[in-house]
C-alpha positions as CSV (number, residue, x, y, z in Angstrom):
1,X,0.0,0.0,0.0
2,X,1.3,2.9,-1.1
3,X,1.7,6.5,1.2
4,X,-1.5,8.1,-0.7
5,X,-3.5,4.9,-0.2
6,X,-2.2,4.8,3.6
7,X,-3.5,8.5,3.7
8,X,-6.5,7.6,2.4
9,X,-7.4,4.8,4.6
10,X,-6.4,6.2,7.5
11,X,-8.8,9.4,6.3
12,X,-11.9,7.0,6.2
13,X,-10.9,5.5,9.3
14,X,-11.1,8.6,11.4
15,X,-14.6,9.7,9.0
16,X,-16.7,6.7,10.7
17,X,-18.0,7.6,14.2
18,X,-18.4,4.7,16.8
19,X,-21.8,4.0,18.4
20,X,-21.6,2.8,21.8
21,X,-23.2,0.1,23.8
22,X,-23.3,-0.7,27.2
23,X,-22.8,-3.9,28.3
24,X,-22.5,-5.0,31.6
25,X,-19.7,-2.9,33.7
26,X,-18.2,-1.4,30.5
27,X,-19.6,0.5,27.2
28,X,-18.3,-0.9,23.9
29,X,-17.3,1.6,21.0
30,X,-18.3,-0.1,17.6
31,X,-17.5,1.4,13.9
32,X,-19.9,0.1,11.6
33,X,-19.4,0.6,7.8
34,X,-20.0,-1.7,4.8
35,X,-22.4,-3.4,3.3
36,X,-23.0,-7.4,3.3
37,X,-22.4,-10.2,5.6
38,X,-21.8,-9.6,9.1
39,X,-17.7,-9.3,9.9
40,X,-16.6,-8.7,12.9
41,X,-12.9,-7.3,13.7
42,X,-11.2,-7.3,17.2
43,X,-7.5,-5.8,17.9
44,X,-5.1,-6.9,19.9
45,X,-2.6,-4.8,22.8
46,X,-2.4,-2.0,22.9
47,X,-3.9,-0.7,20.3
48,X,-7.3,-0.5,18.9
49,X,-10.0,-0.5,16.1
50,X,-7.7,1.5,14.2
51,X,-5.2,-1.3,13.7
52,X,-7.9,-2.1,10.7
53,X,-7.7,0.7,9.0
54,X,-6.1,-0.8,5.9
55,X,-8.2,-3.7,5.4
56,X,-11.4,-2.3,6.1
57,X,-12.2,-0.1,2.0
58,X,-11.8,-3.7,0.5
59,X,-13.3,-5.5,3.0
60,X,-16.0,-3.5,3.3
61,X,-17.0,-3.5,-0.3
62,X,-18.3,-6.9,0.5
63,X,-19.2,-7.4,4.4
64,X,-20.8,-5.4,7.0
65,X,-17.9,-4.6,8.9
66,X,-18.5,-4.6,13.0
67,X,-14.6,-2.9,14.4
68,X,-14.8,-3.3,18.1
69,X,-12.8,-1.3,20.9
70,X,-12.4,-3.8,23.6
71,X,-12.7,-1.7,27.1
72,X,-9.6,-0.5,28.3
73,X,-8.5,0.8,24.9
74,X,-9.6,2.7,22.1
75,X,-12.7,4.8,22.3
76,X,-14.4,2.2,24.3
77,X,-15.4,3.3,28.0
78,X,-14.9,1.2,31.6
79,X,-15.0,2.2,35.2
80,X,-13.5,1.2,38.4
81,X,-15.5,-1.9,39.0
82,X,-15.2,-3.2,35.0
83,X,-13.7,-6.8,34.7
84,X,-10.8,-6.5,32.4
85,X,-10.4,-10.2,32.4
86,X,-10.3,-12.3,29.1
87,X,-13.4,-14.2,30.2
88,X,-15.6,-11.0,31.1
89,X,-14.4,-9.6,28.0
90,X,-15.3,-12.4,25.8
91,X,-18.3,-12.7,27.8
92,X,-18.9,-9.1,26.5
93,X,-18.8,-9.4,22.8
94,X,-20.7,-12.8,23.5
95,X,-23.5,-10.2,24.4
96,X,-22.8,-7.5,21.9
97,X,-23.5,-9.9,19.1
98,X,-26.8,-11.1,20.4
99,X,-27.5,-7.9,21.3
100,X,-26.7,-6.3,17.6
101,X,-28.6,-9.2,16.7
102,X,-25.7,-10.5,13.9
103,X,-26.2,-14.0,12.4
104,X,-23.8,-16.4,10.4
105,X,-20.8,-14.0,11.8
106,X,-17.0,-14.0,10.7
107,X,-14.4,-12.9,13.3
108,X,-11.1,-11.6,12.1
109,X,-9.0,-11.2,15.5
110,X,-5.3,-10.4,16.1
111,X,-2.9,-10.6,19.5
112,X,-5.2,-11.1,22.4
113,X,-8.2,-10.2,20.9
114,X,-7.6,-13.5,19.1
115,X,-7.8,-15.0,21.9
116,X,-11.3,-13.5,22.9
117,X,-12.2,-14.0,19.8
118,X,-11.4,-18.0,20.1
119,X,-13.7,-17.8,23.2
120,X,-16.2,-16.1,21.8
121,X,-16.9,-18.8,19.1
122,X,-17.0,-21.2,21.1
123,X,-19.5,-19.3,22.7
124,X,-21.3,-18.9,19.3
125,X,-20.5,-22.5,18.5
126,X,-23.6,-22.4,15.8
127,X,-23.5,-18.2,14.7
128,X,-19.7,-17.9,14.1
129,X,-19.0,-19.4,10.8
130,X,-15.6,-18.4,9.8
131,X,-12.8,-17.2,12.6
132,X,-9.4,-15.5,11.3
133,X,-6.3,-15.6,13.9
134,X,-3.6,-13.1,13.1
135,X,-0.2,-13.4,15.7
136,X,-2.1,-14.4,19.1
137,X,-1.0,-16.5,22.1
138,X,0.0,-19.9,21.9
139,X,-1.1,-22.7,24.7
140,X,2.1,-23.3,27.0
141,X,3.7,-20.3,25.5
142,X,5.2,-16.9,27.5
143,X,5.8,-14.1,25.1
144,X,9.2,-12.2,26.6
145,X,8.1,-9.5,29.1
146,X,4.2,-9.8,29.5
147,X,4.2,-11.4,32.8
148,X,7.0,-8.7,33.8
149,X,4.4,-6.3,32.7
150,X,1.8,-7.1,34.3
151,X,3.3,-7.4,37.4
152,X,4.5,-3.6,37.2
153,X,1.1,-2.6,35.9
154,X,0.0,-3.8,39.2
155,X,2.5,-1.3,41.5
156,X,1.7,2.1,42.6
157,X,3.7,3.7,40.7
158,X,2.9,2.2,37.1
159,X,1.9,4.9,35.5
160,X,4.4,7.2,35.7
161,X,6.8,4.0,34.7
162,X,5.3,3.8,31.8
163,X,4.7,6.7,30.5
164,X,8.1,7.5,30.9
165,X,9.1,4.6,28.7
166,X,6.5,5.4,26.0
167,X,7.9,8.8,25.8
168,X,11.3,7.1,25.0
169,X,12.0,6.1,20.9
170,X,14.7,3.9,21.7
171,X,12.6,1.9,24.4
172,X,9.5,2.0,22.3
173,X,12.1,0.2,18.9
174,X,13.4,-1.8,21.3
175,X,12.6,-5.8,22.2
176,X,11.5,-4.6,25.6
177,X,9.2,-2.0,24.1
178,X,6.8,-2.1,20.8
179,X,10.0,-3.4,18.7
180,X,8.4,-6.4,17.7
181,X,5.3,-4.4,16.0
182,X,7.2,-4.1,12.3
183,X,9.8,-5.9,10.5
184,X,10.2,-3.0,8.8
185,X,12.0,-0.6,11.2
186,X,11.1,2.4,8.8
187,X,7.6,2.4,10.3
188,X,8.5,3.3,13.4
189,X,9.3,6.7,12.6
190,X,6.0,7.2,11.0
191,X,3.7,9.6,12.5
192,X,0.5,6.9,11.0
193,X,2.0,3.8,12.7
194,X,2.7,4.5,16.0
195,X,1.0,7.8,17.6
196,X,-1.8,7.0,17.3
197,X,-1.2,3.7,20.0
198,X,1.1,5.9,22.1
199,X,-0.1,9.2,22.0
200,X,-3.0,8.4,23.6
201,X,-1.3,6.5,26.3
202,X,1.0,9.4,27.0
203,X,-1.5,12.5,27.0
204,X,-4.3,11.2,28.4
205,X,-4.1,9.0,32.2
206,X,-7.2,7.5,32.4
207,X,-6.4,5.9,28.6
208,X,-2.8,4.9,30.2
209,X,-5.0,3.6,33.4
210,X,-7.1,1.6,31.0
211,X,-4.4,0.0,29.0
212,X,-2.9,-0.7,32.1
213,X,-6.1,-2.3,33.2
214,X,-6.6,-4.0,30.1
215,X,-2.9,-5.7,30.1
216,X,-3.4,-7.0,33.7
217,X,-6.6,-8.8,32.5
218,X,-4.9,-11.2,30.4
219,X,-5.2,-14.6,31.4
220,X,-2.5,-17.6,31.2
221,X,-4.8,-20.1,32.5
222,X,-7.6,-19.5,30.0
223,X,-5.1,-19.5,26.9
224,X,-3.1,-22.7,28.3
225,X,-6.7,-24.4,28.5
226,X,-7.4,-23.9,24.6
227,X,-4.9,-26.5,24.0
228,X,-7.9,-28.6,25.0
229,X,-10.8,-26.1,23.7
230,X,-9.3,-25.7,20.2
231,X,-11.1,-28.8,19.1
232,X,-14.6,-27.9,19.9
233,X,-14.4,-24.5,18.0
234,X,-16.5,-25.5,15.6
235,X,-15.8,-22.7,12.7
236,X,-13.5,-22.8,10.0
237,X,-10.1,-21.4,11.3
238,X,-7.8,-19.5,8.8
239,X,-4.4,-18.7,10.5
240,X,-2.5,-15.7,9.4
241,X,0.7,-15.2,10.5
242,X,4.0,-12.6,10.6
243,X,6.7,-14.8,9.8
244,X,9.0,-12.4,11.9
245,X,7.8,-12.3,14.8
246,X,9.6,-13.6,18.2
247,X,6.5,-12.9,20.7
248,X,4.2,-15.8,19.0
249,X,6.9,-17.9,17.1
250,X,5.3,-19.4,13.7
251,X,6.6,-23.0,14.6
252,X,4.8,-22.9,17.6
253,X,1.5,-21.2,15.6
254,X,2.0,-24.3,13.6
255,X,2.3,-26.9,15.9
256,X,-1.0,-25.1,17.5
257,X,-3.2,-26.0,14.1
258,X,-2.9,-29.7,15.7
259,X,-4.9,-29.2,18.6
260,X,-8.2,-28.3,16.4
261,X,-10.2,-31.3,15.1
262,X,-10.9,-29.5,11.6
263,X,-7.4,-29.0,10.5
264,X,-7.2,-24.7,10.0
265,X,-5.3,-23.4,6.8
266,X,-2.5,-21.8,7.8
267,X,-0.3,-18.6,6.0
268,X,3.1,-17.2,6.6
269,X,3.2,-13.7,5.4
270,X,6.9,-13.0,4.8
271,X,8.8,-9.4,6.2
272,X,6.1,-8.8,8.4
273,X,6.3,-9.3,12.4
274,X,3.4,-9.2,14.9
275,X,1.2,-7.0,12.8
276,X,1.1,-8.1,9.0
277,X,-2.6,-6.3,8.8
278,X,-0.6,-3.3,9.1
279,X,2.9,-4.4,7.6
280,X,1.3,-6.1,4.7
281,X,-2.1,-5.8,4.2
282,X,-1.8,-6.3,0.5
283,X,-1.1,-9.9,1.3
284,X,-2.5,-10.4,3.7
285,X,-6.4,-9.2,1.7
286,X,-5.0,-12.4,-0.9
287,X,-5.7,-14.5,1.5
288,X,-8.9,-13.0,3.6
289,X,-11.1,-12.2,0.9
290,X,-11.2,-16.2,-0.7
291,X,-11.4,-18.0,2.4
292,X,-14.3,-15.5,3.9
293,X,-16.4,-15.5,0.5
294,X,-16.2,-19.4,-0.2
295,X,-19.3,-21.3,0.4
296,X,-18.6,-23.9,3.3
């Protein structure tokens, strides 16, 4: 995609205003546009709906495109008592959809809204009919630093510890930091990457507090148990994945296709890290547009 098209996209983007829905202990921010069949997108950490941005004119020639803010980030709203776990989460969208009233739903997830997403069709064992996974968490698998993260979300004085980081370039390109975002390290000097996931962060505490809220949510003993729950996910699974990326290794992304009893397709996408809908969405749209139009 070239910089006018990135322009472009990132123009409509910012053009469609979320409706909001309240849902239990949190209020859900949802961009609708398009026209068709009911396709539902969910980002991963830390960013948010606008990690679409690039797919969404194609797709949305030919689906009706639901892009979710999961509570804690985004545009999406939580308060003190909101359950930032991956189960209430899941539970959450589990809702939304019933709510928005969507049948014979796709799910295109990355990161750990892949993982909600997984539990969310198992939720809508009979409504979700096609689920995409793009760079997610992997049963028995610690991605470098999470845990350590968390754990410092959870001190006083994590705020200020972070925002201190995010306001660093080298930490942000670095392992420690967002480094594993882009193979291509050119990005990271774009303004359209990565302010709009950090500026947020930095300007604003109460979107810091959330992603801080959001990131101790995550849940190793849910995504270890869907070693065993990967079989009863009953929609066809199409695996995308950035062949560069050392948080979710692709050899352990494939061994993972074994644990589902109908055997998921499953795509490298070459120079690209842990976010080849952003790094590559030219190839990566080769790949999502036949496997969510084909008849099962």
């Amino acid at each position: 995609m070239d910089k006018r098209s990135t322009v472009s996209a990132e123009l409509q983007y910012a053009a469609i205003q979320p409706d909001f829905h309240q849902i239990e202990d949190a209020t859900i921010a949802v961009r609708v546009v398009g026209k068709g069949p009911a396709l539902v997108l969910i980002h991963g950490y830390p960013v948010s709906g606008y990690t679409w941005r690039k797919l969404l004119p194609t797709l949305a020639k030919s689906f009706t495109c639901y892009v979710i803010d999961l509570p804690g980030l985004g545009d999406s709203g939580w308060t003190p008592e909101t359950d930032f776990s991956f189960t209430a989460q899941a539970r959450r969208l589990d809702l939304l959809v019933r709510k928005l009233g969507l049948k014979d739903i796709a799910i295109i997830a990355h990161d750990t809204g892949a993982t909600i997403a997984r539990m969310v069709a198992l939720l809508q064992q009979k409504n979700v009919n096609k689920l995409v996974i793009i760079n997610t968490e992997i049963p028995g698998h610690r991605p470098p630093w999470v845990q350590f993260y968390q754990f410092m979300a959870s001190l006083p004085f994590s705020r200020p510890f972070f925002k201190a980081f995010l306001n660093t370039p080298m930490f942000v390109r670095s392992p420690l930091g967002l480094g594993q975002f882009y193979s291509d390290r050119s990005l990271f000097d774009s303004p359209g990457y990565m302010a709009p996931y950090i500026d947020p962060l930095v300007n604003d505490p109460r979107r810091l507090k959330g992603a801080l809220s959001y990131l101790k949510g995550i849940e190793w003993s849910v995504v270890d148990a869907l070693e065993e729950r990967h079989r009863d996910i009953s929609a066809e699974v199409l695996f995308l994945w950035g062949e560069d990326d050392k948080t979710f290794p692709v050899n352990l992304a494939e061994e993972m296709c074994s644990q589902f009893k109908r055997e998921p397709i499953f795509v490298r996408l070459p120079s690209s890290s842990l976010m080849p809908q952003e790094e590559k969405p030219g190839e990566a749209l080769k790949h999502l547009l036949p496997f969510l139009s084909r008849t099962a």
